[in-house]
N, C-alpha and C positions, 0 to 999 in steps of 0.2 A: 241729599234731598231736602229742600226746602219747603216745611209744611205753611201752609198760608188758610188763613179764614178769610171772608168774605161776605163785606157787611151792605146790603142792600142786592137785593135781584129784581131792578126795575131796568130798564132800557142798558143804561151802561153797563149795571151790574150781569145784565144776561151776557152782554159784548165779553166782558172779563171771564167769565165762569168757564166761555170756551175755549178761551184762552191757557185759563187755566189747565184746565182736561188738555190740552195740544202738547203743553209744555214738558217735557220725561223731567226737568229738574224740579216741577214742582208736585207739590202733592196737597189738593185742595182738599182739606180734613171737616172742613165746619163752614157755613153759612151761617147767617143771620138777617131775618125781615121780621119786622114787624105786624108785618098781614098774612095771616092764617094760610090765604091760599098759594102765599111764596113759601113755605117749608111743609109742602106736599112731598110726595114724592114723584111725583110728574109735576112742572110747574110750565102752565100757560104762556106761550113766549110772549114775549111786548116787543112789538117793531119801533121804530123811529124815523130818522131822515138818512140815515148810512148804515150799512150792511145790511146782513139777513137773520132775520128773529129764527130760532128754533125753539123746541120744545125742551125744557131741560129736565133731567133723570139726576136726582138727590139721592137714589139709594146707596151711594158711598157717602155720603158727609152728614157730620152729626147736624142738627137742625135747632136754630134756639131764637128767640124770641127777640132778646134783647144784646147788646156790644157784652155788659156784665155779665152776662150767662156764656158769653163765647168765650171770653178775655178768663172764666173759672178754672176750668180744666191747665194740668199744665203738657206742655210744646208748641203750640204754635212759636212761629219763629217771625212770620208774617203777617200783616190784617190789611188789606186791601177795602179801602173805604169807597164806596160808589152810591152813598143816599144823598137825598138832597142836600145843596149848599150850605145853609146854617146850621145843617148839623156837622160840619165837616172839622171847624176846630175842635168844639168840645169831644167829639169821638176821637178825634188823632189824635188830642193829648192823653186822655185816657187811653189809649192802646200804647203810648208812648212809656207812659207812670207803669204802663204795666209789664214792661220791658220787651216791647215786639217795636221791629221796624216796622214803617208806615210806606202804602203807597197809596195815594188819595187823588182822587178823579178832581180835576178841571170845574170850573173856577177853585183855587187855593182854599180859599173862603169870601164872605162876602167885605171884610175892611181890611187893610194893612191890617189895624191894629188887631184884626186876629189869626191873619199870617204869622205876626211877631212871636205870638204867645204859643203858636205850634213850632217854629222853629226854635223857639227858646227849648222846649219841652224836648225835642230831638236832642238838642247840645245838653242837656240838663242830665238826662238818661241815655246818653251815649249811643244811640239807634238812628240808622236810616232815615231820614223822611224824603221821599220823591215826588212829584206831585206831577201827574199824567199829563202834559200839555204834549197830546200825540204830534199836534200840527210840527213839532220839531223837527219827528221821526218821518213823517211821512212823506214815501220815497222822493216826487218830486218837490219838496221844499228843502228834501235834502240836496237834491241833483242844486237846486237854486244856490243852498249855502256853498256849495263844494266850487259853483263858477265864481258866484261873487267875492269868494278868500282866496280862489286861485287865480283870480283876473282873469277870467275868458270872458266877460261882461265889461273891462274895463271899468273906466269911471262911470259911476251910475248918475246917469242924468232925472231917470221918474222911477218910482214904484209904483205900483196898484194892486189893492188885495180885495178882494170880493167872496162873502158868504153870505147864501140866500137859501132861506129856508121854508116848507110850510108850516104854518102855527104847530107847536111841538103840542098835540093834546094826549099825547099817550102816556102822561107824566102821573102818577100816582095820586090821587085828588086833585089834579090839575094845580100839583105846587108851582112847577115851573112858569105859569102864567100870574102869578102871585110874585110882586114885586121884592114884597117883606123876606120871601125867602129862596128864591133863585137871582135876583136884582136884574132879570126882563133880560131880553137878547142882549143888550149891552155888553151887561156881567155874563153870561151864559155863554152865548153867539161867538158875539164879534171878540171877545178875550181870547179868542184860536188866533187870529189875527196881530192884536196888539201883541201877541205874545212872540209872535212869531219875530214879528218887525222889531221888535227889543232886543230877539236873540242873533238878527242878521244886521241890523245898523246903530244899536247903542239907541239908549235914552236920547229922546227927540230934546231937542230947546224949550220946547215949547210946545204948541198944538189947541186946535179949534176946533168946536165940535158940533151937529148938530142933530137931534134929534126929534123923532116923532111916535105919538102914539095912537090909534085907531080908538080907546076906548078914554074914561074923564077919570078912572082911578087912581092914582100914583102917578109915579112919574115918567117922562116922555123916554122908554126904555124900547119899542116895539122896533125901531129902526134907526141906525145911528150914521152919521158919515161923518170919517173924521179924515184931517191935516195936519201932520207930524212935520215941523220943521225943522231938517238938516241942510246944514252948509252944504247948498250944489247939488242938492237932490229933493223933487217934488215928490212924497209918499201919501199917499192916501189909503185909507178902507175904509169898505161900506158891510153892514151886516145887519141883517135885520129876518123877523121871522114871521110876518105880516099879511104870509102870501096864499091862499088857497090851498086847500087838501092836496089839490091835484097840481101844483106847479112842483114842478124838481127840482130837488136838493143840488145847490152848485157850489162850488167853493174854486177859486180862480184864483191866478193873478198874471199881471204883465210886468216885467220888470227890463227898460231900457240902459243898457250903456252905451260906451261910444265902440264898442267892438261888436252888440247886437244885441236883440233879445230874446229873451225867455219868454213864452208864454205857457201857460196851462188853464184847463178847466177841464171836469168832471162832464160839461157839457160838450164836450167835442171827442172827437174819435181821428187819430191818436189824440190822446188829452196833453202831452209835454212837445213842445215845439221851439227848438232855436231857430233864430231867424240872425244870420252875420248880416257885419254892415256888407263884407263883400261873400259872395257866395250864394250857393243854393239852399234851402231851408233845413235841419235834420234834425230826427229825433231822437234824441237822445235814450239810452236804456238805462232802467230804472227798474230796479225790485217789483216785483207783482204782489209786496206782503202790504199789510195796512200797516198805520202808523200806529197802532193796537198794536198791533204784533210784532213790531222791533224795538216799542219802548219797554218793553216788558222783558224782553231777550237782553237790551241793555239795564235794564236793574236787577236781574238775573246776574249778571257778571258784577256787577255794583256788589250783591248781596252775598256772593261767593269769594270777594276779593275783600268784604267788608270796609270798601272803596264809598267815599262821597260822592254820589252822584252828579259830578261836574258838566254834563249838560244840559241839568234841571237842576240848577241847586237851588233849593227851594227859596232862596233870597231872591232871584231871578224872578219867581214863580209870582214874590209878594211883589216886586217891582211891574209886574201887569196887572195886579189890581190897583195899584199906588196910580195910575195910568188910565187905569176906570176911572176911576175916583175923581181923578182931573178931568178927565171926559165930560163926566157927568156935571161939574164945576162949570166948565167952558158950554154948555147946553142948556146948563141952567140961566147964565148969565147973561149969554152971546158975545163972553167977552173970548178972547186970545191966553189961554195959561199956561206960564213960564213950568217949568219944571228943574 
């Protein structure tokens, strides 16, 4: 049994918490929020853009305030980190020093340079670090990796990845519209994306980018479309979160070879569609789990094998925001950046 704590019960952190409770190998002993009325013992669900809010029941886990007051007590073995962005290195290395593996929600953090100093702090203290980039795991981006390394897609002649969102307002003081400290859909959003396209075609050459924002605050982060240049293959993604209350959560993509394509989106019904160059159209079968709930069952086996987590090693993780970073460079400039 692996005991685990659980630091933030805002949107993601409620996604986790039931995750947790589902899983027989774990055993969630402790929470932590910083707001009064997240360590109730009934806590008020918060919805977002994917899945289903519940109401969540804390009368098994002890309840505390701050990461220090979780991190006191000794067993935890785990600390599953789910607060906002900037707080994500300084809290993982602290859980780190304190001898718990980490597994930290999407974006890594908001610069390389403090990816580095969590994964230094992993290697430093011998512990885990995983960092959730569910779009990995989730089923159909898995069906995608599994054609394009076995060649049932052939030579890839285009990609395309599309995530659309409405304005994420259910974020706790409304950090996540606050550039300083979620770094806008960009960093937030469209990073499911880039992360994805790094883990199925390698570091792009280069790439161009451009962006826009509705409001005069910061910087132009509200919707992004970018151009990843590979040898013999046109890759694009668009992501942005721009869009009215009422417009639907979509996350897509089309991906061409010379043997046929892939398509999926969340907006159609079936959502996963091959399409051969010769033949009639089929859909392929594909898990019914979220990508929540098979990256978790994979570091689950990570955490019992005390195995590195090889298909998020967190250097991966730092190389999609190394990738923002350029993004943001290329949007700023309107120039073309080399990588």
């Amino acid at each position: 049994m692996i005991r685990t704590g659980l630091v933030g019960l805002g949107f993601m952190g409620q996604q986790h918490f039931a995750i947790h409770q589902a899983m027989e190998e774990l055993q969630l002993v402790a929470i932590c929020d910083k707001e009064p009325q997240r360590r109730a013992t009934q806590v008020e669900a918060v919805g977002g853009n994917i899945g289903e809010a519940q109401t969540l029941d804390l009368t098994a886990q002890a309840r505390y305030a701050t990461l220090d007051e979780l991190l006191a007590p000794d067993g935890l073995d785990c600390v599953d980190i789910c607060t906002p962005t900037y707080l994500h290195a300084d809290m993982t290395v602290k859980a780190l020093e304190a001898g718990k593996h980490v597994i930290c929600e999407k974006p890594m953090a908001l610069s390389a340079a403090d990816c580095q100093r969590m994964i230094d702090a992993a290697h430093a203290n011998g512990k885990l670090l995983f960092i959730a980039q569910c779009i990995r795991f989730w089923p159909a981006y898995e069906k995608l990796t599994e054609m394009v390394q076995g060649g049932a897609l052939g030579r890839l002649t285009s990609a395309k990845f599309t995530r659309l969102s409405p304005t994420p307002t259910w974020s706790q003081d409304n950090w996540l519209m606050d550039n300083s400290l979620s770094g806008g859909a960009i960093t937030d959003l469209h990073i499911h994306d880039v992360d994805f396209i790094i883990s199925l075609l390698g570091r792009p050459d280069s790439l161009s980018a451009q962006a826009a924002n509705r409001g005069s605050s910061g910087e132009p982060v509200d919707h992004a479309l970018t151009q990843y240049f590979y040898d013999g293959c046109i890759c694009v993604a668009e992501g942005g979160w721009g869009f009215p209350s009422t417009f639907p959560f979509e996350m897509a993509f089309q991906v061409l070879g010379e043997r046929g394509c892939l398509d999926f989106s969340t907006a159609k019904s079936p959502m996963l569609t091959f399409y051969p160059a010769a033949g009639e159209p089929v859909h392929p079968e594909v898990s019914d789990e979220t990508g929540y709930q098979r990256e978790f069952a994979y570091f689950v086996q990570c955490l019992q094998a005390n195995q590195q987590p090889e298909r998020v090693r967190p250097e991966s993780a730092m190389e999609s925001v190394r990738v923002i970073e350029a993004e943001r460079q290329s949007a700023q400039t309107g120039q073309r950046v080399a990588l």
